[in-house]
N, C-alpha and C positions, 0 to 999 in steps of 0.2 A: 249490424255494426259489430269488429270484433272488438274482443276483451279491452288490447288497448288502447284504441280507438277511445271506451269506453273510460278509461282509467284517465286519461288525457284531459279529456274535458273534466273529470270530475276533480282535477286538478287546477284545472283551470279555474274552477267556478269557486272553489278552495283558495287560490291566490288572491283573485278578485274581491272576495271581502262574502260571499254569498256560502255561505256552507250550510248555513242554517235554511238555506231556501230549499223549497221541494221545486222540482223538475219534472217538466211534464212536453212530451212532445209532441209540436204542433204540426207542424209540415213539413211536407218534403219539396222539391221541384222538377222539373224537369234536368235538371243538371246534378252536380254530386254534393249537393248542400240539406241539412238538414235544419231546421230549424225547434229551440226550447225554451218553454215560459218558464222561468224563475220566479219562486212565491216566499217572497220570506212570511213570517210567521205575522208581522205586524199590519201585512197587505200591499208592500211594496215590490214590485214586480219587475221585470227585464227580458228585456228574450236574447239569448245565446243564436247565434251561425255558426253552424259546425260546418266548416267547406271539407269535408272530411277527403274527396277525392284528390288524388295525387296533382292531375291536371288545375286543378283551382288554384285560383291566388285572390287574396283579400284587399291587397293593396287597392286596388281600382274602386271597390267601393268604398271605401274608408276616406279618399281623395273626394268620391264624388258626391258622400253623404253630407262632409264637409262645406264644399261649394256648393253642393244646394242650399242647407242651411244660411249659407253668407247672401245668396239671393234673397231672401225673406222666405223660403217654402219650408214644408211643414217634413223635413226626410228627418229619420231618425238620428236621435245624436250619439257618437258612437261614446261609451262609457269604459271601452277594455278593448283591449287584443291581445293576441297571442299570435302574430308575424309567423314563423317558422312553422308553426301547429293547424296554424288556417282557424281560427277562432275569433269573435268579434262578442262582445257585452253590447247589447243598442237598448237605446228607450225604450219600452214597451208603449207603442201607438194602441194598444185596442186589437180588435177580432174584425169590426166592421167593416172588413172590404166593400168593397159596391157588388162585388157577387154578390155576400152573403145580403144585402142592402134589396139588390133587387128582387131574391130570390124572397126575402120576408115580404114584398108588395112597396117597396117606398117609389114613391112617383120618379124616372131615372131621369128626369131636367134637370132637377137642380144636382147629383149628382155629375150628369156628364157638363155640365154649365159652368161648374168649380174646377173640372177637369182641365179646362179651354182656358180657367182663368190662370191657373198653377201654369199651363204653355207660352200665356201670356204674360208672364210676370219671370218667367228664365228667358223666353227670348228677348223680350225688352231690357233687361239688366245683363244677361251673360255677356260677355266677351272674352276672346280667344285669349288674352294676355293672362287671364283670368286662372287658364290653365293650358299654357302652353303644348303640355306635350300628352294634350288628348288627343288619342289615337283617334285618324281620319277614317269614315265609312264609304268610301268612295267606290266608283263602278267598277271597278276591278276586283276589290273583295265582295260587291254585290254579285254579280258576275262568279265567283267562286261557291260562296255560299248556294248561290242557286242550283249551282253543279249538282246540289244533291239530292236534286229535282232527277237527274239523269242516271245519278249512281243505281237509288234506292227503289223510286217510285217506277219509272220505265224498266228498268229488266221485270221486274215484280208482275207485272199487265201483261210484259210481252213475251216473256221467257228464255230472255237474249239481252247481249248490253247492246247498249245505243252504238251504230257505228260512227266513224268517223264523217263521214259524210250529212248524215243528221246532227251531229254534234256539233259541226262548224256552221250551219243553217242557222240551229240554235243561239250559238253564240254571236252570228252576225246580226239576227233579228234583236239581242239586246243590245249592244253595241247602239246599234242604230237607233234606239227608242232611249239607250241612257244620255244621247247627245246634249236632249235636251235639261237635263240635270246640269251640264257643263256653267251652266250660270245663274245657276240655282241659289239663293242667298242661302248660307251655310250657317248652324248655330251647334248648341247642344243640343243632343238626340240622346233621350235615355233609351230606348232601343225594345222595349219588354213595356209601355203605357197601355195597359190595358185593364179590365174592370178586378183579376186578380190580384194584382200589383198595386192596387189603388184604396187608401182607406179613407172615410167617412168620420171625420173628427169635429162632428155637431158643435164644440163647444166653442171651435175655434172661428177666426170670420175670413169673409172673403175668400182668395185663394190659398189660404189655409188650411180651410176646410179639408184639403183634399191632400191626404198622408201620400207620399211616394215610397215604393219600395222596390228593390230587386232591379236597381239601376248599374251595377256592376260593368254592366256591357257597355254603359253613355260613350260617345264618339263627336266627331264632327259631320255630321251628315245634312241633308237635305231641310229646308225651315219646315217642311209639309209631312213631314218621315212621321213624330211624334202624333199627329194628328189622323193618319191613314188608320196607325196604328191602332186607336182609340176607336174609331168608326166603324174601321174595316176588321171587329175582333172574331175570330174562331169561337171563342168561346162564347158570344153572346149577341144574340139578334139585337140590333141597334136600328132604331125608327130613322130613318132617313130624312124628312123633313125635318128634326128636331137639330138629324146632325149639320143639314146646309144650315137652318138659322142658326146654328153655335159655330159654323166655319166662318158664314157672315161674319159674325159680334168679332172673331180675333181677326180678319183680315184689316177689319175698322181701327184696329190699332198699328196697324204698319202701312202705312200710306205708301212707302216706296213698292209694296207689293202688286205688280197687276196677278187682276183677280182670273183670267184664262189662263194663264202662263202657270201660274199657281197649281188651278185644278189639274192642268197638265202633268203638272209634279208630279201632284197630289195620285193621282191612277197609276201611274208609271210607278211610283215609287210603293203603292198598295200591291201593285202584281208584282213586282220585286219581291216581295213583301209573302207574301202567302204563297209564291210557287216553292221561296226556301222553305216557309214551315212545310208545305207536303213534304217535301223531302225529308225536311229533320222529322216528320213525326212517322213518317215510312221509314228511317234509320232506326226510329226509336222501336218500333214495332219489330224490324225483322233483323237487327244485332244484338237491341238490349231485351225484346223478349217485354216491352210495354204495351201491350195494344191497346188501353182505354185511352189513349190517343186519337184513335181512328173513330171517335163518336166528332171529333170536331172535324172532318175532312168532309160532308158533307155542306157545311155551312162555309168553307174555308173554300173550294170549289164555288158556291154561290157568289162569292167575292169575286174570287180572280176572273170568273167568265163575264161579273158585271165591270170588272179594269179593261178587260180587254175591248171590250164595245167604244171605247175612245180611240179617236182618228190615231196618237201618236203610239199606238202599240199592235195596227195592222198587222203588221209583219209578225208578230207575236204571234198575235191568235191565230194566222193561216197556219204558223209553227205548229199551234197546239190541234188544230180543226183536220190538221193530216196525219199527225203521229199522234196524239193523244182524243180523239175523236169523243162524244157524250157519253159515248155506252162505256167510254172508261174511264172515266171518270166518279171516282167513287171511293169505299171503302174496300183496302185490301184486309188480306186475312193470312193467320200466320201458319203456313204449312208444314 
């Protein structure tokens, strides 16, 4: 981080009323944001978002930290900005993600149980009036983002770009498997629900429990998008029977839902889903020079091979079973 990068925030944290607080930094992400805990001296605390890259902008979560709040869920409340500078003052929710949750031994039900209930209590309350001019995640931006399944991870394995003639294959096998999306009951999608993103707040109840973070990207997308997400995570082996009985308990609350049509979504929209992360974590590896990415593309591959085994993403897997065949399927390495 340079100097004035550095002076910027210490400015910040100076305007806001925090001078007297020690800083300590917590996190980074996969994106250009930095994350700091604020300690004042009396034991009251805050955590700082430094969006520090040029490409960020604040506004979108500040909007959608907002609306969740107004839902009844547990997202931080924002205390400060700084617009122009890319800076945001939030609650301090706690350390407890469900990573850090799982990884001490806590039994993961009742975690991923609060997770289904927090999905269940935005899609039962959201509507679109709500926040009109959230941006749509529809098959054409799914469709693009995937792209970089083509750009990054294929030349990489094969040591050539994809030609044109593979590339329209490609594209017409999702086309034809996004069809069935076309009438997809549509809601909020925060877009990133998964076990790091998600905090463990013991004290609170119900779908409370469960902090949300790092929802910046939320959209209008698919009802099933939010849920694939959660089951179907990179980062973390998820018990399957635990997740159909927790898909069960939320489809029991939307009656208009048929429950095949659903799971339909539900795979289609999980191998949407993990073919862009191979891509984005193959950009991350061989632009930005990240490679402890490439420890989750072995488990992120376990995914998509188990999406593709449904009837409506055929034409998918034949795509992948001729141009991307088992044996390449795997971790690349940075040359």
């Amino acid at each position: 981080m340079n100097k004035l990068r550095e002076s910027l925030r210490e400015n910040f944290i100076k305007v806001n009323g925090w001078t007297d607080a020690s800083c300590f930094f917590l996190a980074g992400d996969c994106s250009n944001r930095h994350y700091y805990r604020l300690n004042k001296p009396d034991g009251t605390t805050a955590v700082l978002m430094d969006a520090y890259g040029d490409n960020e902008h604040i506004a979108p979560f500040i909007k959608i930290a907002e609306l969740l709040g107004s839902l009844g869920c547990s997202a931080p409340k924002v205390l400060g900005y700084d617009m122009p500078q890319r800076f945001i003052l939030l609650e301090d929710l706690g350390d407890a993600t469900f990573t850090y949750c799982l990884k001490q031994g806590m039994d993961p039900t009742p975690l991923y149980e609060t997770a289904v209930d927090a999905l269940i209590q935005i899609h039962q309350n959201f509507d679109v009036s709500l926040c009109p001019d959230l941006p749509a995640y529809g098959t054409e931006e799914m469709l693009t983002k995937n792209n970089q399944f083509l750009d990054w991870y294929y030349p990489r394995i094969h040591g050539t770009d994809v030609t044109q003639a593979i590339k329209d294959a490609w594209t017409d096998s999702w086309h034809e498997a996004f069809k069935i999306l076309n009438n997809a009951p549509k809601t909020l999608i925060l877009r990133d629900f998964h076990v790091d993103n998600l905090l463990w707040l013991k004290d609170r109840k119900d779908h409370q429990r469960c902090g949300l973070l790092d929802f910046q990207d939320a959209a209008l997308g698919g009802q099933s998008y939010d849920l694939v997400s959660l089951f179907e995570d990179v980062r973390q082996d998820v018990d399957q029977v635990m997740a159909k009985k927790l898909i069960q308990k939320y489809l029991s609350h939307f009656s208009y839902l048929d429950e095949e049509a659903f799971m339909a979504q539900y795979y289609t929209l999980g191998a949407q889903r993990i073919t862009r992360i191979i891509g984005v974590f193959s950009r991350m590896l061989i632009q930005d020079k990240r490679p402890h990415y490439m420890a989750f593309l072995p488990r992120a591959w376990k995914w998509l091979e188990n999406d593709l085994k449904h009837d409506n993403l055929l034409d998918i897997r034949r795509w992948f079973d001729t141009h991307i065949p088992p044996e390449k399927r795997g971790i690349l390495h940075d040359n």
